[in-house]
C-alpha positions in Angstrom: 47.6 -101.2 -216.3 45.7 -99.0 -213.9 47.3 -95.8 -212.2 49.2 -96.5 -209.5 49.5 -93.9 -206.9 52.1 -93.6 -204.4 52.8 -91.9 -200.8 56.0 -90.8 -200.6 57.1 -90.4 -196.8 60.5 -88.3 -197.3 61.0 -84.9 -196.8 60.4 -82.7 -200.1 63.2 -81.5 -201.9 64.2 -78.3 -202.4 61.8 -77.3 -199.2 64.0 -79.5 -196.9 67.7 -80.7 -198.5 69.5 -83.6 -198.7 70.5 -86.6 -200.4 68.0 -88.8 -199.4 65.4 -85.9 -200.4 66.9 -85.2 -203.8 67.1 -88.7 -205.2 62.8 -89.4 -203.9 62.1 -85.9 -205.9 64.2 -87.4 -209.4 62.6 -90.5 -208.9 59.1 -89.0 -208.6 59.4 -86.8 -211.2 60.3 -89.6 -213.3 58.0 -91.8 -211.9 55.1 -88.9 -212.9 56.6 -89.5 -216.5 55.5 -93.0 -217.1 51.7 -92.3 -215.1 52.0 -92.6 -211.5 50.7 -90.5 -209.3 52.9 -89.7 -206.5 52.3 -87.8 -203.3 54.5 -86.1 -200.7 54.1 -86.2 -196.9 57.2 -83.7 -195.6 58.2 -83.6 -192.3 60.4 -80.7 -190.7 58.3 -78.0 -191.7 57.5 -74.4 -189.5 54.1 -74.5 -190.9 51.7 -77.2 -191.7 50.0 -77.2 -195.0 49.4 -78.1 -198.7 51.7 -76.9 -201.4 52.9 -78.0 -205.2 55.4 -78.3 -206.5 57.0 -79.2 -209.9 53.3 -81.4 -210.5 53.6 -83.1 -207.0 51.6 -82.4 -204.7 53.4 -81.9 -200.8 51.8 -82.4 -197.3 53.8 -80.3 -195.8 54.2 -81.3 -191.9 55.2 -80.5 -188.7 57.4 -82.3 -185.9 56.5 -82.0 -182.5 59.9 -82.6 -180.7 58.9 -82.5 -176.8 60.2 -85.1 -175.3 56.4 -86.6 -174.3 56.1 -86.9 -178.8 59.7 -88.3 -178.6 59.2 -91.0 -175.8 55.6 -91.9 -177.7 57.4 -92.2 -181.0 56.2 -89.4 -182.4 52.4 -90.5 -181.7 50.6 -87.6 -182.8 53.1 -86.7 -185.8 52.0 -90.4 -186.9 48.4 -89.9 -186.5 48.2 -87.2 -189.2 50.6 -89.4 -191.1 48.2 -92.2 -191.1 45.4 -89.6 -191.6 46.5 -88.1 -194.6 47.3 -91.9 -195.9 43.8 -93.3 -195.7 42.2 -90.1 -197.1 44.6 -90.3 -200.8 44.3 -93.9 -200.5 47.5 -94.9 -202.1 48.3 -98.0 -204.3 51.2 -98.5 -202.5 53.9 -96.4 -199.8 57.7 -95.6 -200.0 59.9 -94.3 -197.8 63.3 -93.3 -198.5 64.9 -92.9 -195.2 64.6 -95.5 -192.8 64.3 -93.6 -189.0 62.4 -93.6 -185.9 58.9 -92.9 -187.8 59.8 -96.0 -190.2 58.3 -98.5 -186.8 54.8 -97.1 -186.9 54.6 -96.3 -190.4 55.8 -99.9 -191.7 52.8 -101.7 -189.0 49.9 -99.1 -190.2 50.7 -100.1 -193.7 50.3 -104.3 -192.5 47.6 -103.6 -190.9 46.1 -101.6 -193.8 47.6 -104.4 -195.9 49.5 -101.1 -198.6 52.7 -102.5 -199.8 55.7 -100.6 -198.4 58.5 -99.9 -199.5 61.7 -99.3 -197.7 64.6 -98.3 -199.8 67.4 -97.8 -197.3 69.1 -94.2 -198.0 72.9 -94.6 -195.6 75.0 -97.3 -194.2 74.1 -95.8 -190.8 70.7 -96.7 -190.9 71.7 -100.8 -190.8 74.6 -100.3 -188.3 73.7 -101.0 -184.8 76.0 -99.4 -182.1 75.9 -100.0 -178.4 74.6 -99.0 -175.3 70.7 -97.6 -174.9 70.4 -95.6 -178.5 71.8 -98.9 -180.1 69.3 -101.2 -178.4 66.3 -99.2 -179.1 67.7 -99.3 -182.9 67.7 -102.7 -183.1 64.4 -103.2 -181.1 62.5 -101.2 -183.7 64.5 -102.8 -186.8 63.0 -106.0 -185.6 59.6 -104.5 -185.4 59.7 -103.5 -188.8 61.1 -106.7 -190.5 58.5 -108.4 -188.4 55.8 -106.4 -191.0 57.7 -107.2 -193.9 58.7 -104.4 -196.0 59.8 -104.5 -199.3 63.5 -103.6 -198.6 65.7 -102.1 -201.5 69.5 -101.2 -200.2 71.9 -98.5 -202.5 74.8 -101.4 -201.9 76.4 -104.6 -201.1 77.2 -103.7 -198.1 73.8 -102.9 -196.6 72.3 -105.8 -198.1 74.7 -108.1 -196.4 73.8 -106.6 -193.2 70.0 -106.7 -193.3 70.8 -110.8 -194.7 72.3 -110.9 -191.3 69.1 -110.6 -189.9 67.3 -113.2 -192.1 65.8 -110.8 -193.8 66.6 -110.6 -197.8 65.9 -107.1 -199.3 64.2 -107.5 -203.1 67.3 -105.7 -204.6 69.7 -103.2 -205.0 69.1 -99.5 -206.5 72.3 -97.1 -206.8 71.7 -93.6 -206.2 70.9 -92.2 -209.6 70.9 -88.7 -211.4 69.6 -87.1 -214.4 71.8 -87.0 -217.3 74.0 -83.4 -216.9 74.3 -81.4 -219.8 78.1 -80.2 -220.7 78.6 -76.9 -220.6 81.2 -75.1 -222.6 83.3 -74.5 -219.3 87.0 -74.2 -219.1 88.3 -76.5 -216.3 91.2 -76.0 -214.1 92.7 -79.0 -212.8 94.5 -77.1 -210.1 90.9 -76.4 -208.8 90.2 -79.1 -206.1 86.6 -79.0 -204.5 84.7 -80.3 -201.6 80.7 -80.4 -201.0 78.1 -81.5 -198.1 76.0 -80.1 -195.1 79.0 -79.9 -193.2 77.8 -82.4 -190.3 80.5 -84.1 -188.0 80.2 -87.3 -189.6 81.0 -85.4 -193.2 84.8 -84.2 -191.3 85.3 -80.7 -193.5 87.8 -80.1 -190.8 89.7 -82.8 -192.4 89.5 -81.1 -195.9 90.9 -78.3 -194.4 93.9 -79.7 -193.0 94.4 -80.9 -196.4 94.4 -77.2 -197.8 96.7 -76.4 -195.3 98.7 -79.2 -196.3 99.1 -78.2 -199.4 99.4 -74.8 -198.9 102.3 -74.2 -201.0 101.0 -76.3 -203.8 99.4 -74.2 -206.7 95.9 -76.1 -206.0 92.8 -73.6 -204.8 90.1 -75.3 -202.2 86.5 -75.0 -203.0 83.6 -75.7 -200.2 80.3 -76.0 -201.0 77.6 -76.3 -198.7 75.8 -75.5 -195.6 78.0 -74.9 -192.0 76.1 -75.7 -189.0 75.2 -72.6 -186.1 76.3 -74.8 -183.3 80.1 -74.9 -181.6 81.3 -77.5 -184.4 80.1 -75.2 -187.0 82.4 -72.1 -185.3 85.0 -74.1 -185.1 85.3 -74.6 -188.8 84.6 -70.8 -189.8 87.7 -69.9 -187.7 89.4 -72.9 -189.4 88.3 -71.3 -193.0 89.5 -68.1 -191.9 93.1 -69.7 -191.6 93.1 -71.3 -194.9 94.2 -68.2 -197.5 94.4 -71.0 -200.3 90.4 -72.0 -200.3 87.1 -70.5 -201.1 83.9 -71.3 -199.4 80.9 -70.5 -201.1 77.8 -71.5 -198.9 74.9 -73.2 -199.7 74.2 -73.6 -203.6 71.5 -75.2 -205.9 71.9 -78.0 -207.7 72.6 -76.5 -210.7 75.3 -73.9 -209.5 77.2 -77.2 -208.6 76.6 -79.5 -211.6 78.0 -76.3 -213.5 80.8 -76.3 -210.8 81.9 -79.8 -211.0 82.3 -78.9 -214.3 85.3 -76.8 -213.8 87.2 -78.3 -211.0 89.9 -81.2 -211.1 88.8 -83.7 -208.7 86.1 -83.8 -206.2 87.4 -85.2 -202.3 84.8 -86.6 -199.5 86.4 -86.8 -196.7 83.1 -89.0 -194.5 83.7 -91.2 -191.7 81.2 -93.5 -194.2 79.0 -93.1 -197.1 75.8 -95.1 -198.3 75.7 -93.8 -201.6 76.4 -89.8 -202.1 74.7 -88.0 -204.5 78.1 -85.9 -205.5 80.4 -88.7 -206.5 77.6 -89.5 -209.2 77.0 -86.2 -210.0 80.8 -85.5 -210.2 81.2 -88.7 -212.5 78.4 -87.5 -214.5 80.7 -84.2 -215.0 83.3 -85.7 -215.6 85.3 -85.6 -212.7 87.2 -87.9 -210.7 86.4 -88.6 -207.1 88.7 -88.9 -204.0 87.8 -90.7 -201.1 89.0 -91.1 -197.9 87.0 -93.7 -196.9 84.6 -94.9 -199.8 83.9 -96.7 -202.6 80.3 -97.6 -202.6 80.3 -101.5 -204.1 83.8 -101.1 -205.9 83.0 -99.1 -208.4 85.3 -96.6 -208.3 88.0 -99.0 -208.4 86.5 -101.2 -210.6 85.7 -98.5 -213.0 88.4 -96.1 -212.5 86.1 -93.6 -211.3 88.9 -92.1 -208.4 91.0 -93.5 -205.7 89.7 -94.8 -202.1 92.2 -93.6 -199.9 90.9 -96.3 -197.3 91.1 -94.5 -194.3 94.8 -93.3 -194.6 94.8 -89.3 -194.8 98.1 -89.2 -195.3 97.7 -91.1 -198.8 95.3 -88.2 -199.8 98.0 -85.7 -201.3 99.8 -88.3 -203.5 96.0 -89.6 -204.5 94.8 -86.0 -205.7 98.5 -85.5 -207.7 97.9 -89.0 -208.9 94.8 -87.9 -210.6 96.0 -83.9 -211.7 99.3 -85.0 -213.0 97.7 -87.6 -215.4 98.4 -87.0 -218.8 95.7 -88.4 -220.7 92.9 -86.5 -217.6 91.0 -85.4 -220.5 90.6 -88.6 -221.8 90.1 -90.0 -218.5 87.1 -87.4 -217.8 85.5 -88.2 -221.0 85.8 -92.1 -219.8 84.2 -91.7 -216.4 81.4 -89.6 -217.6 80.2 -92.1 -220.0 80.7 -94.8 -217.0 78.7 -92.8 -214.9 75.8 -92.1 -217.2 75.6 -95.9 -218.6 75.8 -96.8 -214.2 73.7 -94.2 -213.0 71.3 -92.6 -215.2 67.4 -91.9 -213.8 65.8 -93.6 -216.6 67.6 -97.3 -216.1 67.7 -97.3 -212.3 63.7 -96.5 -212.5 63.0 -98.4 -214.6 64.7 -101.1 -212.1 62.1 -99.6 -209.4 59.1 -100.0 -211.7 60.2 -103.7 -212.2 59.9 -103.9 -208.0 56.8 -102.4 -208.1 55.1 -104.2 -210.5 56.2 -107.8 -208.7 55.2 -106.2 -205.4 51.3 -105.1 -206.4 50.8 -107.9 -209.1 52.2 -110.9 -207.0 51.6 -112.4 -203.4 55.6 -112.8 -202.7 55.3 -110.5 -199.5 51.3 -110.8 -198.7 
């Protein structure tokens, strides 16, 4: 089979982080295992130029954000994006996050007749709200089914809501993870820990109640991850301050909290919604139980015993976290819901499942 080469339009991780940016480095780097040849453009850079990393090589890009570039759709930014396409000349395009630049990008790759593929990142991104922002949204969502992209969705739920438009995506790709190596760590079930750039829509306040909550408890709080400089992000250092039973430990690397995961009881997300997140599978792949107050991505951590979806209900949270420290058999339990995790979520099956899509994409005429 000949070399196929690939654009990636997703900020690079570790340059830029987040979820969406981790899981497009794993899969290129595995992806580069098997022979592709995979290319970054990176947006939300301070300087513009051409870097590598890890065997990859990175565009790495600038965003205008006047509001002339925002009410053009980011015009300009797009140009060089298009630019920078037609000079490597890719086999085909994939973008992880599906945003405002998704419109232009999705039509220059019709018109250039390079499959693209869309492989939605959040629930937000197929949830329409209302009023002018939620209009616009939906304008540009019907712009880009109108070029057909090959649409992959994390879960059931976002495929049923791009079905709703007619549309059917060509499958459905968990969020995956390298296999995490054990560690000869003690582990302290008291130890309860929370992680995520601590945006609104991520509610660390509400993790924090829940410290104070159990105040008198023997658990300790762990936070990991980044607090915004705004008002909202004040607001939660003074919150921190109040909490003498919990630790916050900044921003860390990946491998500070695999080893991390690796020593606490349970890991709690306490989002208004998830798509997928990256640290439910990478605390299953530790061996540690996940609760939730208000996910359970396709079931499966009912259906696999994997934690407890607290559906919404904070006050349920306390009994779900004793639930899961008071069980007897929690070693056996861990053991259980690493090896689920790794036989669910492990980078070499779900690529695989991507190189299966690629294939039927470049070597068929089902979408061109």
């Amino acid at each position: 089979m000949t070399k196929l080469k690939a654009c990636f339009f997703v900020p690079f991780y570790p340059l830029i982080k987040g979820g969406a940016e981790y899981q497009s480095k794993i899969i290129a780097q595995e992806l580069t295992k098997r022979g592709y040849e995979i290319v970054f453009i990176s947006a939300g850079h301070v300087k513009e130029q051409i870097s590598y990393h890890s065997g990859l090589k990175i565009y790495e890009l600038v965003i205008d954000t006047t509001i002339k570039e925002r009410i053009l759709l980011y015009k300009n930014f797009m140009d060089k994006v298009h630019e920078i396409i037609k000079n490597e000349a890719p086999t085909f395009i994939y973008q992880r996050i599906l945003n405002t630049f998704t419109f232009k990008l999705s039509k220059y790759a019709k018109l250039n007749q390079i499959p693209f593929i869309l492989h939605i990142a959040d629930n937000y991104s197929v949830e329409f709200s209302k009023g002018l922002r939620g209009s616009l949204k939906r304008y540009l969502f019907r712009k880009i089914i109108h070029t057909n992209p090959n649409i992959i969705c994390q879960t059931d739920y976002q495929v049923d809501k791009i079905s709703k438009w007619g549309y059917e995506p060509m499958a459905k790709i968990p969020n995956m993870h390298p296999e995490i190596i054990a560690e000869k760590i003690e582990r302290n079930k008291q130890h309860i820990l929370w992680i995520g750039n601590a945006r609104e829509v991520k509610q660390l306040e509400v993790f924090l109640e829940l410290s104070t909550l159990l105040k008198n408890e023997k658990y300790e709080f762990h936070v990991i991850g980044k607090i915004p400089d705004n008002s909202y992000g004040d607001g939660l250092y003074e919150k921190i301050k109040d909490c003498d039973n919990l630790t916050y430990h900044g921003s860390k690397e990946n491998s500070f909290i695999n080893s991390f995961l690796q020593t606490v009881g349970v890991l709690v997300n306490t989002s208004v919604s998830e798509g997928f997140s990256n640290t439910f599978i990478q605390a299953w792949m530790c061996g540690t139980p996940v609760v939730a107050l208000n996910s359970d991505p396709d079931g499966l951590m009912t259906h696999h015993n994997l934690g407890i979806d607290c559906k919404g209900n904070f006050d349920f949270m306390p009994k779900a976290i004793t639930t899961i420290l008071c069980e007897k058999k929690y070693l056996m339990q861990s053991n259980r819901i690493k090896k689920s995790a790794i036989s669910l979520f492990s980078t070499e099956a779900n690529v695989s499942k991507l190189i299966e899509i690629i294939e039927k994409i470049m070597f068929s005429n089902e979408r061109y």
